[in-house]
N, CA, C and O atoms as CSV, one atom per row, in Angstrom:
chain,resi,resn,atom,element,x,y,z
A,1,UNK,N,N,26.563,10.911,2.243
A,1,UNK,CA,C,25.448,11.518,2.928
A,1,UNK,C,C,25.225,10.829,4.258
A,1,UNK,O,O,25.079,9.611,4.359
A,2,UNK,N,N,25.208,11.633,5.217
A,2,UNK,CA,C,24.336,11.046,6.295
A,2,UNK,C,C,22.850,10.893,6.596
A,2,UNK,O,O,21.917,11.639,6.297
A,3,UNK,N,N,22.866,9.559,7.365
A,3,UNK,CA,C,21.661,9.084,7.293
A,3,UNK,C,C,20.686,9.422,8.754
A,3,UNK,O,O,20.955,9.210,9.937
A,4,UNK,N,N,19.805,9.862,8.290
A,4,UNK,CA,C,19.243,10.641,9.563
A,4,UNK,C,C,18.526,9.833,10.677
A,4,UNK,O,O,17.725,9.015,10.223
A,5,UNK,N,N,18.637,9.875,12.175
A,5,UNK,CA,C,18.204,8.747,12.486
A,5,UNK,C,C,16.969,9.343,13.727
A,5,UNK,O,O,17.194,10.184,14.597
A,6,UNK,N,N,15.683,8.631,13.480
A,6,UNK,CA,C,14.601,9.623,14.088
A,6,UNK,C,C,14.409,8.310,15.272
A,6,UNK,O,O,14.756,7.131,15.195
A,7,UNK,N,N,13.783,8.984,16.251
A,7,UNK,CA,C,13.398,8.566,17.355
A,7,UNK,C,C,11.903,7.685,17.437
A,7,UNK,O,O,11.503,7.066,18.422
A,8,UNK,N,N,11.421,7.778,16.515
A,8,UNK,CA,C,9.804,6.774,16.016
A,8,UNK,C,C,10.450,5.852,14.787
A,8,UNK,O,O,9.539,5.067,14.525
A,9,UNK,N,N,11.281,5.634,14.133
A,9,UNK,CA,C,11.453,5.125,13.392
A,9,UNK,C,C,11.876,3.071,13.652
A,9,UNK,O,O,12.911,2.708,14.211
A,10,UNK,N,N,11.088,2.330,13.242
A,10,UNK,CA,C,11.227,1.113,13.543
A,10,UNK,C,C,11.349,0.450,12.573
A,10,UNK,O,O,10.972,-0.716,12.453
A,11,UNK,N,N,11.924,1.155,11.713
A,11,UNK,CA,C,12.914,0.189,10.543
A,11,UNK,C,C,12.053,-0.028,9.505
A,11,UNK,O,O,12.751,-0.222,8.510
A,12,UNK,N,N,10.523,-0.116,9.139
A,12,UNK,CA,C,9.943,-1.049,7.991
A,12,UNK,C,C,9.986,-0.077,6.966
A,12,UNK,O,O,10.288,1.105,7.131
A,13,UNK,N,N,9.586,-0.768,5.605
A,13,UNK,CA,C,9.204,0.300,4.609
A,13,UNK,C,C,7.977,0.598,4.407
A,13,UNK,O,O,7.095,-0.258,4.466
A,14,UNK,N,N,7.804,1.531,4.208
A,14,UNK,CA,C,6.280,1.797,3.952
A,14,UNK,C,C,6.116,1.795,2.263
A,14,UNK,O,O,5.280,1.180,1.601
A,15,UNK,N,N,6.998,2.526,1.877
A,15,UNK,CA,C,7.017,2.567,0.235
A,15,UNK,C,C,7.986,2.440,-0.338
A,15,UNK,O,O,8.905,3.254,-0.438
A,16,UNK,N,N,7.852,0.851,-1.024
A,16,UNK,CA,C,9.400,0.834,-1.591
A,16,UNK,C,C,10.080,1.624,-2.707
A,16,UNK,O,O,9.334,1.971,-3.623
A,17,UNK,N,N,11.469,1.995,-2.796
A,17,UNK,CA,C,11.876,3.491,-3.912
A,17,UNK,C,C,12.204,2.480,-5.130
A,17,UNK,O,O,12.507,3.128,-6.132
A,18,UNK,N,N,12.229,1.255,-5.314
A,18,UNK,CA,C,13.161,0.925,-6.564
A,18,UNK,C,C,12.468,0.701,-8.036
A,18,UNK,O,O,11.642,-0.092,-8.488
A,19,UNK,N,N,13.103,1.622,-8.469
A,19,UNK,CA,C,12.856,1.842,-9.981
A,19,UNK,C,C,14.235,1.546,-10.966
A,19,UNK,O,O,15.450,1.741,-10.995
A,20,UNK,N,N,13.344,1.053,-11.589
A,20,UNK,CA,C,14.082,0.540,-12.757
A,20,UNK,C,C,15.360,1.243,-13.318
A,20,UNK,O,O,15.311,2.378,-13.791
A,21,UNK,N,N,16.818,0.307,-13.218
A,21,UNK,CA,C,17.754,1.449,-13.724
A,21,UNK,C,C,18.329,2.260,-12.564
A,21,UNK,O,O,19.396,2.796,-12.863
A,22,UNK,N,N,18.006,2.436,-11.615
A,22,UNK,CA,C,18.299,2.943,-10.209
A,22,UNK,C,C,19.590,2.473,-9.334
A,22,UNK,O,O,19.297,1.301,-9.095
A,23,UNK,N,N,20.378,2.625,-8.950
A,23,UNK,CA,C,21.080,1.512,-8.233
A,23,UNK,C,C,20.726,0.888,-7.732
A,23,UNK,O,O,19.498,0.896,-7.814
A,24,UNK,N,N,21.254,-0.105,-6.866
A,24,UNK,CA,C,20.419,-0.837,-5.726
A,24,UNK,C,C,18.724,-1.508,-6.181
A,24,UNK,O,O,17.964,-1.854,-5.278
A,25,UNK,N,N,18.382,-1.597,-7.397
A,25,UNK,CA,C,17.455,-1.907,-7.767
A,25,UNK,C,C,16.831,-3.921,-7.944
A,25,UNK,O,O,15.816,-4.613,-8.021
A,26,UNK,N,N,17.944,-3.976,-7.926
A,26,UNK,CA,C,17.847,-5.633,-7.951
A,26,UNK,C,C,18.428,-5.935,-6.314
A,26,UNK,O,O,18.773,-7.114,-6.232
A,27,UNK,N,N,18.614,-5.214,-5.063
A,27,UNK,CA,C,18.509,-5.608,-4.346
A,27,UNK,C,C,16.681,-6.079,-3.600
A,27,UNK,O,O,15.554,-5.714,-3.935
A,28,UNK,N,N,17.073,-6.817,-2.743
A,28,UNK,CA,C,15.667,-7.543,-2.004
A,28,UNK,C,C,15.746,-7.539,-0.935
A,28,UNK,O,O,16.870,-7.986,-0.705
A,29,UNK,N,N,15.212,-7.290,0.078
A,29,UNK,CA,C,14.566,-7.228,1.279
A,29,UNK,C,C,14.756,-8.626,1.905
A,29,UNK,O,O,13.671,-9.046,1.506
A,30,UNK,N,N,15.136,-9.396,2.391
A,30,UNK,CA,C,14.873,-10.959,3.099
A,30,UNK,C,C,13.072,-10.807,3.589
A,30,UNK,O,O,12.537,-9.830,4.114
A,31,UNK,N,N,12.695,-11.598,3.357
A,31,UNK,CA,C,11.395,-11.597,3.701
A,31,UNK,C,C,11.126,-13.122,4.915
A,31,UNK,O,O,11.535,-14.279,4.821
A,32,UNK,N,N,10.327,-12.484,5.913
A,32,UNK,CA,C,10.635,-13.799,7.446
A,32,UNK,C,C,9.464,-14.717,6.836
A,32,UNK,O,O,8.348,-14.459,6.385
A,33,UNK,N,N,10.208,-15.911,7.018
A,33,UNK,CA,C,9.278,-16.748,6.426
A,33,UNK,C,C,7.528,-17.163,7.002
A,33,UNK,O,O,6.665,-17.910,6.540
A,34,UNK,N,N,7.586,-16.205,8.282
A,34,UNK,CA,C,6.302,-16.412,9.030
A,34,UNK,C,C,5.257,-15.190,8.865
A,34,UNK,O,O,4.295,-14.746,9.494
A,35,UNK,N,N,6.062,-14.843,7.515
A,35,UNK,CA,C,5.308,-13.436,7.085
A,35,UNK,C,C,4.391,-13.650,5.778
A,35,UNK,O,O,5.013,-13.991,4.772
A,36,UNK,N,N,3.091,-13.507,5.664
A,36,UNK,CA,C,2.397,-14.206,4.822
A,36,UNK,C,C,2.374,-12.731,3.843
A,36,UNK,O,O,2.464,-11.655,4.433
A,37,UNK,N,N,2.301,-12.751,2.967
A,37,UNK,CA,C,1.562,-11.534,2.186
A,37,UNK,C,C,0.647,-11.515,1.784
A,37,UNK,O,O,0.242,-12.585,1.329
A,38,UNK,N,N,-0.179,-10.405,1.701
A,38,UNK,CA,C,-2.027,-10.165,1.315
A,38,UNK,C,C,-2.260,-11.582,-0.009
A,38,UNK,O,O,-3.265,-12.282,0.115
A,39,UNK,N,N,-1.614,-11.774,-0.781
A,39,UNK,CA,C,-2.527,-12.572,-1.673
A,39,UNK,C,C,-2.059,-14.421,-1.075
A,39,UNK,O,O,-2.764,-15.339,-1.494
A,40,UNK,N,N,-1.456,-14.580,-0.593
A,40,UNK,CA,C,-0.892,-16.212,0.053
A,40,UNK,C,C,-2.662,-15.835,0.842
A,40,UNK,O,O,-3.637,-16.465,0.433
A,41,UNK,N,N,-2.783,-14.943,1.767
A,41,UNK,CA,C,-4.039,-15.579,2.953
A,41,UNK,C,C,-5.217,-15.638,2.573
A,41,UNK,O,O,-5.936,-14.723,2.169
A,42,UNK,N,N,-5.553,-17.279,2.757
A,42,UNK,CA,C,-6.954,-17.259,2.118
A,42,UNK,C,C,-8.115,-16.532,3.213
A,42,UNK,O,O,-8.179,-16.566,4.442
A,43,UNK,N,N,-9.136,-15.756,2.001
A,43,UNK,CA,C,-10.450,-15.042,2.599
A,43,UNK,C,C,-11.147,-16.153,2.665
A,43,UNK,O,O,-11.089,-16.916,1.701
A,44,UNK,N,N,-11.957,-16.495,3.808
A,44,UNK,CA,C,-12.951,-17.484,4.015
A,44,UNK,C,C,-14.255,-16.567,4.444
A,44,UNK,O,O,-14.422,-15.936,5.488
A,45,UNK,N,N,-15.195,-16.709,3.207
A,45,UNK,CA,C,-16.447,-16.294,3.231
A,45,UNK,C,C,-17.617,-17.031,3.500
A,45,UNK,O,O,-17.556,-18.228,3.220
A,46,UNK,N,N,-18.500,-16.669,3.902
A,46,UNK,CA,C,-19.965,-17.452,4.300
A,46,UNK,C,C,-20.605,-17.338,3.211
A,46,UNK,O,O,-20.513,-16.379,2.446
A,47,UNK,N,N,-21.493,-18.578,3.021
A,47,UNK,CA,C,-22.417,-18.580,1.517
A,47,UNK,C,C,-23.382,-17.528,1.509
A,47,UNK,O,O,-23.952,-17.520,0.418
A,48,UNK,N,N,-23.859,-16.510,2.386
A,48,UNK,CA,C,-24.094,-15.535,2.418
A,48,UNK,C,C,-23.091,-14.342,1.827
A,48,UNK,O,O,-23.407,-14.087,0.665
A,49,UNK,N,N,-22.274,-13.757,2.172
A,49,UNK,CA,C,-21.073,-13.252,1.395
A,49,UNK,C,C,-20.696,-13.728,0.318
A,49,UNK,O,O,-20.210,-12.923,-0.476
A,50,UNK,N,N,-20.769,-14.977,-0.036
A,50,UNK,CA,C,-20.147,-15.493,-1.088
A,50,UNK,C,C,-21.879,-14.667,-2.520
A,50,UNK,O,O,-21.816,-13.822,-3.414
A,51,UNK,N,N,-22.682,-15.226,-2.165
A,51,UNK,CA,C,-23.824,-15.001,-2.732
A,51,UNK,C,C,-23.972,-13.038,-3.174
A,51,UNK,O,O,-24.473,-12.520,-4.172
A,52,UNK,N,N,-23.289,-12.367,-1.923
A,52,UNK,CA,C,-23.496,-11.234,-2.149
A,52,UNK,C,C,-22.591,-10.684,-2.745
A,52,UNK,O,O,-22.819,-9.863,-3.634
A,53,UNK,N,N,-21.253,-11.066,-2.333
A,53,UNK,CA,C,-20.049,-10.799,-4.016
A,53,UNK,C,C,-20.693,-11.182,-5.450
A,53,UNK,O,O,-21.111,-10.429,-6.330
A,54,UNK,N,N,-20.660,-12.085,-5.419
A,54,UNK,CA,C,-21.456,-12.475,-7.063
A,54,UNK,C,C,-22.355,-12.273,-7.391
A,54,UNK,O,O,-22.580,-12.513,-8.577
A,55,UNK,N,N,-23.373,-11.735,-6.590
A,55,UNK,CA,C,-24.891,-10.626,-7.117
A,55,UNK,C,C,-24.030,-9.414,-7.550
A,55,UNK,O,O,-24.299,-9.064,-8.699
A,56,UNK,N,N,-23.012,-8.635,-6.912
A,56,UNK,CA,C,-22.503,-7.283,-6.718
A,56,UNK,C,C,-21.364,-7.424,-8.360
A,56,UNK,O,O,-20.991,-6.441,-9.001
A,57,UNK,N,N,-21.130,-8.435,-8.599
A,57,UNK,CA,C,-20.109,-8.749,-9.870
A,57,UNK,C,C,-20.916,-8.757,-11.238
A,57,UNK,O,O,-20.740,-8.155,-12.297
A,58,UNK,N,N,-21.979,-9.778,-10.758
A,58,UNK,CA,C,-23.356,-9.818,-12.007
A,58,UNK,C,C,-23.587,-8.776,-12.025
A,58,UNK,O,O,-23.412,-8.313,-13.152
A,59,UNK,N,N,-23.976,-7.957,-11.201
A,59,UNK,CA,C,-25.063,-6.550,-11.303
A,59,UNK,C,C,-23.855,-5.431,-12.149
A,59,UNK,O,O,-24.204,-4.997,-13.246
A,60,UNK,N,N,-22.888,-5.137,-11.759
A,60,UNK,CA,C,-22.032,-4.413,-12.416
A,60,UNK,C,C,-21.557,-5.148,-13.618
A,60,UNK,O,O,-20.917,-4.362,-14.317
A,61,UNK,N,N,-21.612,-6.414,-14.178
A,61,UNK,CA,C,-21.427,-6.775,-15.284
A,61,UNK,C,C,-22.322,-6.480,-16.472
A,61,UNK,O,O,-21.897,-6.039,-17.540
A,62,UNK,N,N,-23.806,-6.800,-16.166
A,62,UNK,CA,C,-24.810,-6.809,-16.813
A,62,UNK,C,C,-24.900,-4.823,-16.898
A,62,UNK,O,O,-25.131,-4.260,-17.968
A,63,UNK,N,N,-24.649,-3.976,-15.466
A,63,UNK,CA,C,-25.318,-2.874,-15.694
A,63,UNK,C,C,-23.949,-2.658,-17.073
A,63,UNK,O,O,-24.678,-2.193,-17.949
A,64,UNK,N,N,-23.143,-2.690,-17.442
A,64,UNK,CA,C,-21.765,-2.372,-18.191
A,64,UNK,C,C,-22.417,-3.250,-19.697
A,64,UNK,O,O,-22.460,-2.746,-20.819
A,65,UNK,N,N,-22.706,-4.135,-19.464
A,65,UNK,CA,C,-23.561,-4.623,-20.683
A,65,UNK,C,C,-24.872,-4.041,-21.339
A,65,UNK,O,O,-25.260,-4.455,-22.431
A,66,UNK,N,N,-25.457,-3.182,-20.716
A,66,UNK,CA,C,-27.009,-2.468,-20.995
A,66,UNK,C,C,-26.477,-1.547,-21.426
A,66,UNK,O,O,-26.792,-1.340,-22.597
A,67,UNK,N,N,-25.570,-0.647,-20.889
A,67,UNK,CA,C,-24.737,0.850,-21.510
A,67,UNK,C,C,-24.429,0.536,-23.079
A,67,UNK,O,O,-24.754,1.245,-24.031
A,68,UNK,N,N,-23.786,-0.585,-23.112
A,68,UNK,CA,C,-23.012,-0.697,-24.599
A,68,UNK,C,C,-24.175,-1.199,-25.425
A,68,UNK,O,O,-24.207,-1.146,-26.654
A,69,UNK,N,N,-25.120,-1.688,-24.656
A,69,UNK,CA,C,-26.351,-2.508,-25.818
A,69,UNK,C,C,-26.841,-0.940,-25.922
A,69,UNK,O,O,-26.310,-0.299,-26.829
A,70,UNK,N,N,-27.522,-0.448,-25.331
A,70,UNK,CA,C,-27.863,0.864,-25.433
A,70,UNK,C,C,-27.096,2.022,-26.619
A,70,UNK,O,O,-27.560,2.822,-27.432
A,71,UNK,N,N,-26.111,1.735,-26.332
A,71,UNK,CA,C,-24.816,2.898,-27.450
A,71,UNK,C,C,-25.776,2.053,-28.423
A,71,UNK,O,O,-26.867,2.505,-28.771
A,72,UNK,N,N,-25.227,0.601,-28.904
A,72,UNK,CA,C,-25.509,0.200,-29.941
A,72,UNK,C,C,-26.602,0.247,-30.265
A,72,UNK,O,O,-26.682,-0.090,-31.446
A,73,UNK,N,N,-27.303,0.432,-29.952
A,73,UNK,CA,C,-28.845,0.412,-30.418
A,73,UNK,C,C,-29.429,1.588,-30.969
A,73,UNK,O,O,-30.407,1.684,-31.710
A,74,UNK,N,N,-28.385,2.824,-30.307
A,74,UNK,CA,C,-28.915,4.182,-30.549
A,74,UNK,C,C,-27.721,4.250,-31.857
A,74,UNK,O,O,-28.149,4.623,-32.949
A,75,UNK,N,N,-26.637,3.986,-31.770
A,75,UNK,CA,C,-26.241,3.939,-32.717
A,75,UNK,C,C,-26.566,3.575,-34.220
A,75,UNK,O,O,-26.145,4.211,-35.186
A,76,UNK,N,N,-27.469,2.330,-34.283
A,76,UNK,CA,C,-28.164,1.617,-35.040
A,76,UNK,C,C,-29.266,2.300,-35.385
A,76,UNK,O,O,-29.684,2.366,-36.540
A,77,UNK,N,N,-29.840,2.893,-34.304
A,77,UNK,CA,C,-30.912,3.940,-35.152
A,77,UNK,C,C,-30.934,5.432,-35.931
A,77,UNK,O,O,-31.534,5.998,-36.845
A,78,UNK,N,N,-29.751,5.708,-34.833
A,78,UNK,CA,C,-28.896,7.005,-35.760
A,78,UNK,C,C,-28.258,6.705,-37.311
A,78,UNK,O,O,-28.119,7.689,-38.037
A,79,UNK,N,N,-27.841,5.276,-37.867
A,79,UNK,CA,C,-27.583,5.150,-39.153
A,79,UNK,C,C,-28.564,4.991,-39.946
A,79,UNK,O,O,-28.493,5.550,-41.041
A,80,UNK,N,N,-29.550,4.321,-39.670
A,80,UNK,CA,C,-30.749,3.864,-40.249
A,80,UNK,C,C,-31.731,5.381,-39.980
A,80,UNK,O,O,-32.372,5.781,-40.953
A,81,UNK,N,N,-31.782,5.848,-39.210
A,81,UNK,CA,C,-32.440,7.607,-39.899
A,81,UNK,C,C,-32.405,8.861,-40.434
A,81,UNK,O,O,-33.123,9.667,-41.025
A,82,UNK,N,N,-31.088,8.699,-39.922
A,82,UNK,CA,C,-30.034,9.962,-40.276
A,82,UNK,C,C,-29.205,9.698,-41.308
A,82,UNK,O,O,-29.602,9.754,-42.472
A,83,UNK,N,N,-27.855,9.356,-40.949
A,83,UNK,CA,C,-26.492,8.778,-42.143
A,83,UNK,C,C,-26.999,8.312,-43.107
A,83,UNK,O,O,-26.832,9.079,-44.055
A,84,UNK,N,N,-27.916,6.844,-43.560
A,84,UNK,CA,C,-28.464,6.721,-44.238
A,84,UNK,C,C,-29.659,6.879,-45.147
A,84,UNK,O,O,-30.096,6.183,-46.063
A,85,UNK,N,N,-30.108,8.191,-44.520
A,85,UNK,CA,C,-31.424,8.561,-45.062
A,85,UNK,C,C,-31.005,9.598,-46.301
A,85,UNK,O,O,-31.880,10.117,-46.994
């Protein structure tokens, strides 16, 4: 097959194809060593930010905790009036 060659094209990948079982699947990319990837760079937050991530983590933890206390509770009253009555 020929490989088509476009006039905007500057070489990177945008989405890599390799799947499992594929040819070429255990090939790798060289990666430049002055190339950091998203999880190597540390986020440096202000104790302001820092304070407002972990209100925003609590608050969705606890609201995910009231739902299930809630099931259970209605649950608990649905056996005790109904099922078991």
């Amino acid at each position: 097959m020929n490989k088509r060659e476009y006039d905007d094209d500057d070489g990177r990948v945008i989405v890599p194809m390799d799947v499992d079982g594929m040819p070429g699947f255990f090939k790798r990319r060289k990666k430049d060593e002055n190339e950091e990837t998203p999880r190597k760079q540390k986020i440096k937050l202000s104790k302001q930010e820092q304070r407002a991530v972990t209100g925003g983590v609590l608050r969705a933890a606890f609201t995910v905790l009231f739902i299930y206390a809630v099931v259970f509770a209605l649950f608990i009253l649905f056996c005790q009036f109904v099922w078991f009555k």
